[in-house]
N, C-alpha and C positions, 0 to 999 in steps of 0.2 A: 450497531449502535452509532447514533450519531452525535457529533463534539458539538461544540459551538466552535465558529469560525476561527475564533484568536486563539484554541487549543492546540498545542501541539499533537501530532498524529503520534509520536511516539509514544506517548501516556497512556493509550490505546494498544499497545502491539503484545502486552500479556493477559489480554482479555480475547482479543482476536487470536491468540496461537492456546489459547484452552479452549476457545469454541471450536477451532478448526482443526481437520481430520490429522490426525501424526504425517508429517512430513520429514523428508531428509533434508531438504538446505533452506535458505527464507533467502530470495534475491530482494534489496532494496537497496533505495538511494543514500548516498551520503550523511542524509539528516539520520538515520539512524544506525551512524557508529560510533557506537558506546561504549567501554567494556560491560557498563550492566546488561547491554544488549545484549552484546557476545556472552556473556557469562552464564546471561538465560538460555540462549541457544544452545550452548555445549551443556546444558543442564538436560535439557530437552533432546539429546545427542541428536542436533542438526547442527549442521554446516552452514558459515555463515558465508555468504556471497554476498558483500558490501566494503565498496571501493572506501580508499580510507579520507576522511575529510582532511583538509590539506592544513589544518593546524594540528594534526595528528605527530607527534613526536614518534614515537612508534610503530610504525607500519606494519599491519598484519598482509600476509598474503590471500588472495582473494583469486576466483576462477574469470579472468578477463573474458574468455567464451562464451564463459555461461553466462555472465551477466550481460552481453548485449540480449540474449532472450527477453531478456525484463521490458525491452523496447514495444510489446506485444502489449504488453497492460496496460504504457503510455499510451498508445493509441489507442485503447482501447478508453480510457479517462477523457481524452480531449477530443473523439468521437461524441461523448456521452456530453460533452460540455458545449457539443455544439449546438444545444439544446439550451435556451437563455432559459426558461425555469428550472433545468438540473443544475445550471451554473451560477446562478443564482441567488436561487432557495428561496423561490417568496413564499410557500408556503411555512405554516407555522408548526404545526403537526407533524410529527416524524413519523405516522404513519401516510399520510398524504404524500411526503416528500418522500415515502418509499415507493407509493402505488407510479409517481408521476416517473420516477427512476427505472422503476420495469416499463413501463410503457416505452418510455426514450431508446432503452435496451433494446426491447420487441420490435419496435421502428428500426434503429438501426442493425439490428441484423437482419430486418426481411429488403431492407435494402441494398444492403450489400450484395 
């Protein structure tokens, strides 16, 4: 699904974790620690792997190892962004602005 640009992506992360297959832990950045976050995930009995935002009074513990993993999907975004219409979005259509997102995809991995 796509937002509009000024939406936060958190709004988004209990529509994305009922579409997507059952997992054990959700590795993400900062912008999403929450406890409603965390509250959904231990709902969902996943583990949350997310560093604590630094106006955080309470500090949850988190797997430091695991989450440098999560550096694979950053490159794997500003890969895709190296692409001025994926980064972009001039198209209007969010089916358009899917087809052109696979293609950017299918390029960069037959170049790598």
């Amino acid at each position: 699904m796509l937002t509009p640009g000024q939406a936060a992506d958190i709004k988004m992360l209990p529509v994305m974790l009922d579409a997507a297959p059952p997992a054990r832990e959700l590795l993400a950045d900062t912008a999403y620690d929450s406890d409603k976050v965390r509250d959904d995930l231990a709902g969902r009995d996943m583990r949350a792997v997310i560093p604590n935002n630094p106006t955080r009074k309470y500090l949850h513990p988190f797997d430091r190892k695991r989450y440098k993993k999560r550096n694979a999907i950053e490159r794997m975004f500003c890969r895709l962004k190296d692409f001025r219409r994926i980064a972009t979005r001039y198209d209007k259509l969010a089916r358009n602005y899917l087809a052109s997102l696979c293609l950017a995809a299918l390029v960069s991995c037959w170049i790598r």
